[in-house]
N, C-alpha and C positions, 0 to 999 in steps of 0.2 A: 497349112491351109492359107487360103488367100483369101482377105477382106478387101472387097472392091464396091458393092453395091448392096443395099437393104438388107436382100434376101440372106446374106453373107453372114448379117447378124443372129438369124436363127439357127444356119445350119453351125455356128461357131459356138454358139450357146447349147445346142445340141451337144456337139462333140466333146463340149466340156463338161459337159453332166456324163456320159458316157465315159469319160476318161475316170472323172474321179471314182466312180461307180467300180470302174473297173479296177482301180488299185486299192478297194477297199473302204473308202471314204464312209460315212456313217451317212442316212437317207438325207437329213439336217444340212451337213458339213457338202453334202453336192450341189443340193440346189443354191446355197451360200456362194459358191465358186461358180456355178452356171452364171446367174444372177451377175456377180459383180463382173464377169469376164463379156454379157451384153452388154451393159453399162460402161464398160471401159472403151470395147469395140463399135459401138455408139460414137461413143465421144471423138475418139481418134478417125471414126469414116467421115466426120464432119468437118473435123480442126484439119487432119493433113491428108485425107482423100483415102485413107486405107492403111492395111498393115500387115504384114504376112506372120499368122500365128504359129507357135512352136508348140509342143505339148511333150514335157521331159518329165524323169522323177531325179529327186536329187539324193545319192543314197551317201550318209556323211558320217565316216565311226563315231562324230563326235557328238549328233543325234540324233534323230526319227528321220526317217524318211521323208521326203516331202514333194508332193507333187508341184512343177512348177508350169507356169503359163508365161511367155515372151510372148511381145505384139510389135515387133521392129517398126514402125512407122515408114510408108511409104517415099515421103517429103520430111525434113528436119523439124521436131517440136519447136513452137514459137519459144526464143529462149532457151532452147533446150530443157524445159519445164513441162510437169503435166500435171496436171489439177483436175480430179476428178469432178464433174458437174453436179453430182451428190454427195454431199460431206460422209452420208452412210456406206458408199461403198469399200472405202479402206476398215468397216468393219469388220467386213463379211469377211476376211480373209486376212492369213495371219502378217502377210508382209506387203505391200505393195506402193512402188518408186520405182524414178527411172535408173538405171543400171547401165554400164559400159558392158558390154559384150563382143567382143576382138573388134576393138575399135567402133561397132557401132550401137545408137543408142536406142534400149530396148526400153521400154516397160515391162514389168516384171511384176506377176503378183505370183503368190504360194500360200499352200497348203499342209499342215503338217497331218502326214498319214498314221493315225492310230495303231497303238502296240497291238492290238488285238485282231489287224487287217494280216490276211496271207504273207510271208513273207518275200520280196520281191526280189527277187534272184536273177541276174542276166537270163535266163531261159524261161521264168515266167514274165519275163517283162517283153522277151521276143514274141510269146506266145500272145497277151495282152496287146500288141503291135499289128501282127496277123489278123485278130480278130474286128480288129478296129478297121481294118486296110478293107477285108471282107464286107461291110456292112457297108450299104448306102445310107445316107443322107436321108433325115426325110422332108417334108416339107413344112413351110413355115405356118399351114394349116395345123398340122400337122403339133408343131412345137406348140402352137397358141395352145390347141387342145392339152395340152402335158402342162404350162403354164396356169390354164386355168383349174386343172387338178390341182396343184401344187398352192393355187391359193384357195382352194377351198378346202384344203386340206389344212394351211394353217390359219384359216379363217375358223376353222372348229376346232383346232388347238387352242386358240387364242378364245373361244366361246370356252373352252373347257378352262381353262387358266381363270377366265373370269369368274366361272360359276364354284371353282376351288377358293378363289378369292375371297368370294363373296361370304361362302363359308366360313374364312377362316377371318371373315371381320368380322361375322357375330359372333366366334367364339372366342376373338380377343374384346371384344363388347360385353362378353358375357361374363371373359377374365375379370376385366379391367371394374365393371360392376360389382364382382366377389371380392378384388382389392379394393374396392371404394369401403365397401361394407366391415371388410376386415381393420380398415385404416380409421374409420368411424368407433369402430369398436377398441380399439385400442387407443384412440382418443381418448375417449370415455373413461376406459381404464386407468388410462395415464394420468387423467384429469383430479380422477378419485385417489389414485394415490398422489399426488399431489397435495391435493387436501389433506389427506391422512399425516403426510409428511411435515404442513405445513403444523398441522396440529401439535406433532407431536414438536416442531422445535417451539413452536410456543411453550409445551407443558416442560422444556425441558428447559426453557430460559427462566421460566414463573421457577423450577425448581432451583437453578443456577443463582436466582434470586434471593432465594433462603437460607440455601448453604451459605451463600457469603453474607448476608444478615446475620445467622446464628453462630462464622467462624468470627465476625467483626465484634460480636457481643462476646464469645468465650475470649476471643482478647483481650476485651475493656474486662472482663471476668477477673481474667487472670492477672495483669497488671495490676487493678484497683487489691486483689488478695495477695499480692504478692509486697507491692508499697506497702500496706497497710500490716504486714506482720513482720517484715523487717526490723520496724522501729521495735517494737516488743522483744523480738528473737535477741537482737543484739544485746537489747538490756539484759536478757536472763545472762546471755553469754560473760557478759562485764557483770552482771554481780556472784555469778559462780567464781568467776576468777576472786575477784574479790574477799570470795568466801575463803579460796583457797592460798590464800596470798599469807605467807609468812608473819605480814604486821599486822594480822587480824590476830584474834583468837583463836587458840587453837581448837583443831578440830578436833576429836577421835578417829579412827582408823574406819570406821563404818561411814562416818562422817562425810570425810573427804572421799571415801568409795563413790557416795551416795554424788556427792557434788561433782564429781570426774563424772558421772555418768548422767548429770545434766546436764552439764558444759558438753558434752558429747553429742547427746541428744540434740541440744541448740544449735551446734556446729552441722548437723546434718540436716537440721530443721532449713538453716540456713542458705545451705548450698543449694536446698531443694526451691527455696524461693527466688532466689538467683537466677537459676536455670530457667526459674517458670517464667522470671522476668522477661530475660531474654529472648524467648522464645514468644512471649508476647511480642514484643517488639521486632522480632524478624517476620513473623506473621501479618504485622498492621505495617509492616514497609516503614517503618518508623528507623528503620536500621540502615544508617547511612553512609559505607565506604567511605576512611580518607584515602584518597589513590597517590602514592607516595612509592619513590623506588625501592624497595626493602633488600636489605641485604640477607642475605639466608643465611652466611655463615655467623652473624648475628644472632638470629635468632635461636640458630640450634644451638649457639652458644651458653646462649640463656636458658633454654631449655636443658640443657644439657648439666646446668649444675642447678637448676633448682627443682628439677626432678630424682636426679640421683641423692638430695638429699633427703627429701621425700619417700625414696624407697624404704619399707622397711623387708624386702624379701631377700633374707643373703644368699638363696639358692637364682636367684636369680637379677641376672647380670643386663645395665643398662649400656648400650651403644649405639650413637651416636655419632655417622658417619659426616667430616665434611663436605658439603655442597661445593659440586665444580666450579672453577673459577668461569666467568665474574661472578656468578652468585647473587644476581640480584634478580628481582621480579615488580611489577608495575601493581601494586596490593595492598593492602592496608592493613598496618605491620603488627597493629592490635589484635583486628580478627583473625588475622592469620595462625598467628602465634596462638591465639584461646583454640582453635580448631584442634590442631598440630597437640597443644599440651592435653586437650580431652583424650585424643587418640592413645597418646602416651600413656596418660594415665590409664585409661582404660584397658590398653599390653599389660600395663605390672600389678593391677590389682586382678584379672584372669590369669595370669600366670603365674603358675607355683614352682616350674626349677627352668631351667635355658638361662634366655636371654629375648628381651625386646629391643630391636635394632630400629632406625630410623636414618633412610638415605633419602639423596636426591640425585635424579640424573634429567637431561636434556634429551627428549626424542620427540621428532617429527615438530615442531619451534615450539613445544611446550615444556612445562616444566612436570616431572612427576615426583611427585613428594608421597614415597610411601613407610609406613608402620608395619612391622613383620614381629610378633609374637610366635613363643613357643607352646602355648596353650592348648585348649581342647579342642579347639579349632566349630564350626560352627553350621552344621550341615545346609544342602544348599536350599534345601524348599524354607530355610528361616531369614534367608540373606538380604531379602525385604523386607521382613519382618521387625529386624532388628534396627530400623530406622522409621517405625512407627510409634508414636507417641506411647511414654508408658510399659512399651514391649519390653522384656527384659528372658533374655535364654535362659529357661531352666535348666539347674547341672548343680556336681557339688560345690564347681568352683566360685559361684555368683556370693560377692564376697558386695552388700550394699550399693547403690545406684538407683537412680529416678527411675531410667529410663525415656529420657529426656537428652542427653548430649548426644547421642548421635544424628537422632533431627534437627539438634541447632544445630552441631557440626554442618549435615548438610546444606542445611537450608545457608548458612552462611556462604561455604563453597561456593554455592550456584551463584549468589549474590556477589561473588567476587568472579563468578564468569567462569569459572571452572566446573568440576564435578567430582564426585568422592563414590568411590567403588570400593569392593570387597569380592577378597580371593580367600576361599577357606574351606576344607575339610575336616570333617574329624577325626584328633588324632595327628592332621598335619598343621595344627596352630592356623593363624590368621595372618592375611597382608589388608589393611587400609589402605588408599592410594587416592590421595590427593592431585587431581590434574587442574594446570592453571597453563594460560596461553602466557609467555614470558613476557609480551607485552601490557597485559590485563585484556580485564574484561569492558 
């Protein structure tokens, strides 16, 4: 088609609506390409005096079909550029720029034709061809009248868009009021537990408050009963010896029965206030590491012969592994050693034939110092238990004890930065285990 004067724009805009109509185009997606293909043909009958239009489809395996529009310009685009006069026209359509076409310069806009349009076959596009060739032109009376359908047609799309609008902002108005109300009410909620919350850490700090009042007084308890019968204990202990001493008088056999079995008594009276001491004083933090490099094979040295003389179970046998070299630890050589000998002690008066072994080995940069008894070993639901004040495992083997060294033991461990565990079944004896980081804690 030739664009030479006004009228040119109608029947051009015509033909473009009919072409794309004709290959399928959706009602939408035609007057879009009529539309921008007046606007184009506008622009270019003013800027270079006209343009001779081309109307092809482009059929491409690599995708949809698309119908395309050339407007060769009559005279050379200013610059060889073209700027549409409406920023909206390169909307309406999916491509459009100027193009090299065998040497000359076209403008070019296209349209991609829908899967869902006839399929365009060399024979329907000849027939599509015919039919178009057959049809006159109509006039630009003509076009106005199609034109002004077409906006009153989306002048009531655009009423119907608003009036769906409008709907759907009172019923995000209507949402957004139901969130308001729900977000109020969870306020609320939130509010009140909160309070509740706040309440309850108050009533748990007023209790927090008491515990450690009433743990700070059983210490001063225990310390002030523990000093205070020491001094007596020992006396009974020295004057039973005393009783029983060679350059006294002598005793009779019921006698010195009678006095072996307060001297006993006193001895156990004694350890118990000891332990109680102790354990006062690891509880009021009054208990203070010297941090000192300790050697272990040292220690198990000492351990090692003044527990074996200590023994008296000849079915059961003490060993005492040495600690890998270098053997030393960042600890404080006292408490360590008192922990270590409770444990000990604790293997050979449980245990009635084996043996209680005592190793150390190095894993992951700490040190593990464990106690491995052959005893009755200590089921699992008591395994905390037996580090509760006083607790003592019922069985035939409980051979006297407080009840009391295992919670100093621990509480000393921790105190030295470490931690003390138990591995035990019954039946398959006990393991203690002492962890300490090799540098300290």
């Amino acid at each position: 088609m030739a664009l030479r004067v006004e009228h040119d724009i109608f029947v051009v805009r015509q033909r473009g609506r009919e072409v794309a109509m004709a290959v399928g185009l959706e009602h939408q997606d035609q007057v879009r390409l009529a539309t921008a293909l007046s606007e184009v043909a506008r622009d270019l009958l003013h800027a270079v005096g006209g343009a001779d239009v081309i109307f092809a489809v482009d059929l491409d395996a690599q995708g949809p079909p698309q119908v395309r529009v050339d407007l060769a310009p009559v005279s050379p685009l200013p610059d060889g550029r073209y700027e549409p006069h409406s920023g909206a026209v390169a909307r309406l359509v999916d491509m459009l720029g100027v193009v090299d076409r065998e040497g000359d310069t076209v403008v070019r806009m296209s349209r991609r034709v829908p899967a869902t349009a006839q399929a365009l076959t060399p024979e329907r596009l000849a027939e599509l061809r015919a039919e178009l060739a057959s049809s006159a032109p109509g006039s630009a009376l003509d076009e106005l009248a199609s034109q002004n359908e077409q906006l009153i047609a989306a002048l009531d799309e655009v009423r119907s868009q608003r009036d769906e609008l409008a709907v759907l902002n009172e019923e995000l108005q209507e949402t957004n009021r139901g969130v308001m109300a729900l977000y109020n009410q969870l306020t609320e909620e939130l509010e009140e537990t909160n309070r509740g919350v706040v309440a309850l850490y108050a009533e748990l700090d007023e209790k927090s408050a008491q515990l450690r009042t009433a743990s700070e007084s059983k210490s001063r308890f225990l310390a002030n009963v523990s000093h205070e019968l020491r001094a007596p204990v020992t006396a009974i202990i020295g004057l039973s010896r005393l009783l029983a001493d060679s350059a006294s008088d002598p005793l009779t056999e019921e006698q010195a029965q009678q006095v072996g079995l307060i001297r006993s008594s006193a001895t156990d009276l004694l350890s118990l206030v000891n332990e109680l001491l102790d354990l006062a004083k690891a509880e009021s933090g009054r208990l203070e590491p010297n941090w000192a490099e300790v050697d272990l094979r040292a220690v198990f040295g000492q351990l090692r012969g003044t527990l074996r003389a200590l023994s008296t179970r000849p079915k059961v046998e003490l060993v005492v592994e040495d600690p890998p070299p270098p053997g030393t630890v960042r600890s404080d050589e006292v408490l360590l050693a008192q922990v270590l000998r409770n444990l000990l002690h604790n293997g050979l008066k449980f245990t009635e034939r084996g043996e209680v072994r005592m190793r150390a080995e190095v894993r992951d940069e700490r040190w593990h110092l464990s106690v491995t008894d052959t005893g009755a070993g200590i089921a699992p639901e008591l395994h905390e238990r037996i580090f509760e004040e006083f607790y003592q495992v019922p069985g035939s083997t409980r051979i006297g004890g407080t009840g009391l060294g295992l919670p100093y033991a621990r509480r000393v461990v921790r105190l030295l930065g470490g931690t003390l565990e138990l591995t035990s079944e019954p039946g398959r004896g006990s393991t203690f285990t002492v962890t300490l980081p090799i540098g300290g804690g």
